[in-house]
C-alpha positions as CSV (number, residue, x, y, z in Angstrom):
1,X,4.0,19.2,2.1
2,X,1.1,17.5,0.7
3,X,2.2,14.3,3.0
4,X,2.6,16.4,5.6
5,X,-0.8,17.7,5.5
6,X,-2.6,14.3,5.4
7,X,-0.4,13.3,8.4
8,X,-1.8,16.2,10.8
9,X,-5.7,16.6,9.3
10,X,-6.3,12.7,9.7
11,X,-5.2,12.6,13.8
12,X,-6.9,15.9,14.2
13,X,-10.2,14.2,12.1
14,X,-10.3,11.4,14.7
15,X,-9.8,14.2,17.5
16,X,-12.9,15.6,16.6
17,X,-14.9,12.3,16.2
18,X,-14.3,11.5,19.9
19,X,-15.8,15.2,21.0
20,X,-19.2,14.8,19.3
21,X,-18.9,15.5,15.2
22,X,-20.9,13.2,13.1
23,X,-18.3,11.1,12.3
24,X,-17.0,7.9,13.6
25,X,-13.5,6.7,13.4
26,X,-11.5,3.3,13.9
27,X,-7.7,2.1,14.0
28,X,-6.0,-0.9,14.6
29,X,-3.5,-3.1,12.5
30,X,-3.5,-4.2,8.6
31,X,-1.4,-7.4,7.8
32,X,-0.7,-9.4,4.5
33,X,1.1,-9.8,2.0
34,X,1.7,-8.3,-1.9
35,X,2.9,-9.6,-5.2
36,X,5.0,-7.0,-7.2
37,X,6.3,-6.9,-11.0
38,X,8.7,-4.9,-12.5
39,X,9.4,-4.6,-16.4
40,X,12.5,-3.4,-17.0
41,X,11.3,-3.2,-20.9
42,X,14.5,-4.9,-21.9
43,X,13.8,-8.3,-23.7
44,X,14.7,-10.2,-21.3
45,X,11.6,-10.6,-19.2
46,X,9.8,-9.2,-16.1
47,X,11.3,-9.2,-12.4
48,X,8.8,-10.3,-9.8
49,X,8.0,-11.6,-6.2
50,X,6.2,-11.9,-3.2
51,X,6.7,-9.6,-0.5
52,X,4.7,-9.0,3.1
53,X,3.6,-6.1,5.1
54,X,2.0,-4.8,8.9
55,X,0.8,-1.3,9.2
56,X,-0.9,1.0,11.6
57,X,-4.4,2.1,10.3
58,X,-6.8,5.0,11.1
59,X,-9.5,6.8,9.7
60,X,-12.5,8.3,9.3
61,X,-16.2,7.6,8.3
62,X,-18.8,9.5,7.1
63,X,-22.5,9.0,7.7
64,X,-21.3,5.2,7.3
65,X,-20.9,5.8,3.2
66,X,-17.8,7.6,2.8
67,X,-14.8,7.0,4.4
68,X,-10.9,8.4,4.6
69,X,-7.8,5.8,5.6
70,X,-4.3,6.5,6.2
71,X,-2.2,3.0,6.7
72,X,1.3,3.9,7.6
73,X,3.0,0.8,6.9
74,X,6.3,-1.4,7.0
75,X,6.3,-3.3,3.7
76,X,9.2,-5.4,1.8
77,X,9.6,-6.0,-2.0
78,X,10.7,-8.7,-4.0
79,X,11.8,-8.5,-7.5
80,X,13.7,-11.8,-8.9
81,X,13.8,-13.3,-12.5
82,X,16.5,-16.0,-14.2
83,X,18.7,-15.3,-17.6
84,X,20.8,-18.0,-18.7
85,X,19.8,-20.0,-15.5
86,X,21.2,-16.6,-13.1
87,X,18.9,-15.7,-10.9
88,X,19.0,-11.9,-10.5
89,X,17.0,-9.3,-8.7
90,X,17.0,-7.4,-5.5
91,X,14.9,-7.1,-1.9
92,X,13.9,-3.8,-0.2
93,X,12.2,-3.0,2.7
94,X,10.0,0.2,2.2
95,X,8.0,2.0,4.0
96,X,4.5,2.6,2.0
97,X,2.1,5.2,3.1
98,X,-1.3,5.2,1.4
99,X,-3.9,7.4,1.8
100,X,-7.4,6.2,0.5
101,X,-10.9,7.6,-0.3
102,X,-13.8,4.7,0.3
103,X,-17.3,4.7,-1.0
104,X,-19.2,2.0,1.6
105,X,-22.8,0.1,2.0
106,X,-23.9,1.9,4.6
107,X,-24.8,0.1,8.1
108,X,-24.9,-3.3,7.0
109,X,-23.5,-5.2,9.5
110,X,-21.3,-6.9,6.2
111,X,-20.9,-4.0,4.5
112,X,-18.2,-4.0,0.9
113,X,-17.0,-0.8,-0.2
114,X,-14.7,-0.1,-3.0
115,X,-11.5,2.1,-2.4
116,X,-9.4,5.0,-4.4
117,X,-6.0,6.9,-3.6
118,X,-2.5,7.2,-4.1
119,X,0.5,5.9,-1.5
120,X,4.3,7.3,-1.4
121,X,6.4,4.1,-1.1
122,X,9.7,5.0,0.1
123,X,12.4,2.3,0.1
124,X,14.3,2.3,3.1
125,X,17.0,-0.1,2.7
126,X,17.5,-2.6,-0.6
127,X,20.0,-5.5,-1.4
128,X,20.5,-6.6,-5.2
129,X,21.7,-10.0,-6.2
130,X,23.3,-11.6,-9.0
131,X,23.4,-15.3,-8.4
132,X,25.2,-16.0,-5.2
133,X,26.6,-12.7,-4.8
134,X,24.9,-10.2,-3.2
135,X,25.4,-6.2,-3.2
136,X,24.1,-3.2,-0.7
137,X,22.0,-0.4,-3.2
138,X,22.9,2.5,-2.4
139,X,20.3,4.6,-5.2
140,X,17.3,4.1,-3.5
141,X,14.1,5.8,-4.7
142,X,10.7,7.2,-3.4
143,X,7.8,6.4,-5.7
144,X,4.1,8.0,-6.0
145,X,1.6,4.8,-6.6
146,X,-2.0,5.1,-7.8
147,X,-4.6,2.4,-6.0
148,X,-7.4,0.9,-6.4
149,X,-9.2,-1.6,-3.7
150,X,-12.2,-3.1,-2.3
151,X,-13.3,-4.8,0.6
152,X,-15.8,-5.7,2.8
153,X,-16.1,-5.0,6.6
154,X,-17.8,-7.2,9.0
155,X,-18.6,-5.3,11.9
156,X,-19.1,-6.4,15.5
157,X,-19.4,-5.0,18.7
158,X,-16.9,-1.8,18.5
159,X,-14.5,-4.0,16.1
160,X,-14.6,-4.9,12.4
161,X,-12.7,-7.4,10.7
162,X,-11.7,-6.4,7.0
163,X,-10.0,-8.6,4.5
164,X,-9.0,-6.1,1.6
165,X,-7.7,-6.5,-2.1
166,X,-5.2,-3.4,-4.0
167,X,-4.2,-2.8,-7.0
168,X,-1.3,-0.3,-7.3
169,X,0.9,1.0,-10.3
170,X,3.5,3.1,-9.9
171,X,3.1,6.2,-11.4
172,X,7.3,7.0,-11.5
173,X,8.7,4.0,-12.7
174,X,9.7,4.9,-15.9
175,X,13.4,6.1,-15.6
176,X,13.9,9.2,-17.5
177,X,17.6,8.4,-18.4
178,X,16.5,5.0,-20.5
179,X,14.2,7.1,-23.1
180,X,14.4,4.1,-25.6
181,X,12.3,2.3,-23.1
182,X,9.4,2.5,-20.4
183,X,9.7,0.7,-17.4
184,X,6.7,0.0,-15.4
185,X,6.1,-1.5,-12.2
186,X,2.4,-2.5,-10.5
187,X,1.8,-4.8,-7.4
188,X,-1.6,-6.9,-6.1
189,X,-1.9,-6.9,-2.4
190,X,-4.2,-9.0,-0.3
191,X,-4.6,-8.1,3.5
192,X,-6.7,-8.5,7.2
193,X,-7.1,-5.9,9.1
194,X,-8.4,-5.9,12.7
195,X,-9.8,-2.4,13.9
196,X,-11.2,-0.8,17.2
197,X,-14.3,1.4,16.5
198,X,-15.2,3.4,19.3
């Protein structure tokens, strides 16, 4: 419901930016690519890999000091490690939908701001290997992430160009049905995004 609430309120926001509230709002397309790590807490070390992502972003900004961003995005997941010279792991394609408070500079025309929220990644499809053999997962799962970020936007004329850095940790990873251990799982992302701002 929650999700479903963000998705409505945010279109509607931008809506209402275009008839005259004091707000201004921008879209346009986030690209890059994320490092992810799993521990398993098993002795036998940490799964880990690099993964890529392009996403649809809009939002909202307020008196050019607080701003709201939804990011709708297609994103896949690597997670690899060796034992006994095996390489084991699995790939997924998620998609990840983050929804992020920002606290910017104001009007300068390079203007960093640092970035708070949470994101429901939702693995769509996933494919686990165990050396050269190479299995469909079925038990896919849908996580809740906390983030962090910063950025900076350079604006110009009615765009803005914003390389951006995330921290997220995943706030469900522990499995419930291994109590003798805690999993956790946490990825860095680094992207570019390219946005209209009427």
């Amino acid at each position: 419901m929650k999700k479903l609430i963000i998705l409505i309120s945010l279109p509607m926001l931008f809506v209402l930016a275009q008839n005259g509230a004091p707000v201004k709002t921008f879209f346009g397309l986030q690209a890059g690519m994320n490092h992810s790590t799993f521990d398993p807490d098993d002795g036998a070390g940490n799964f880990s890999g690099l993964g890529f992502q392009i996403g649809l972003g809009m939002g909202v900004e307020f008196a050019n000091i607080l701003g709201i961003q939804i990011t709708p995005t297609f994103q896949t997941t690597s997670f690899d490690r060796t034992v006994l010279n095996i390489d084991m792991g699995a790939d997924y394609n998620n998609l990840y939908l983050p929804f992020i408070l920002q606290l910017k500079a104001g009007m300068l025309p390079v203007a960093p701001y640092l970035g708070l929220g949470f994101a429901g990644n939702f693995q769509l499809d996933g494919t686990a290997y165990l050396g050269s053999v190479k299995t469909s997962i079925d038990d896919l799962e849908n996580d809740l992430l906390f983030l962090f970020s910063f950025g900076t936007d350079f604006k110009l004329t009615k765009v803005k160009i914003t390389p951006e850095f995330s921290f997220n940790f995943n706030l469900t990873a522990d499995d419930p049905d291994t109590q003798n251990r805690a999993e956790s799982n946490y990825s860095f992302d680094i992207s570019l995004g390219v946005y209209y701002t009427p």
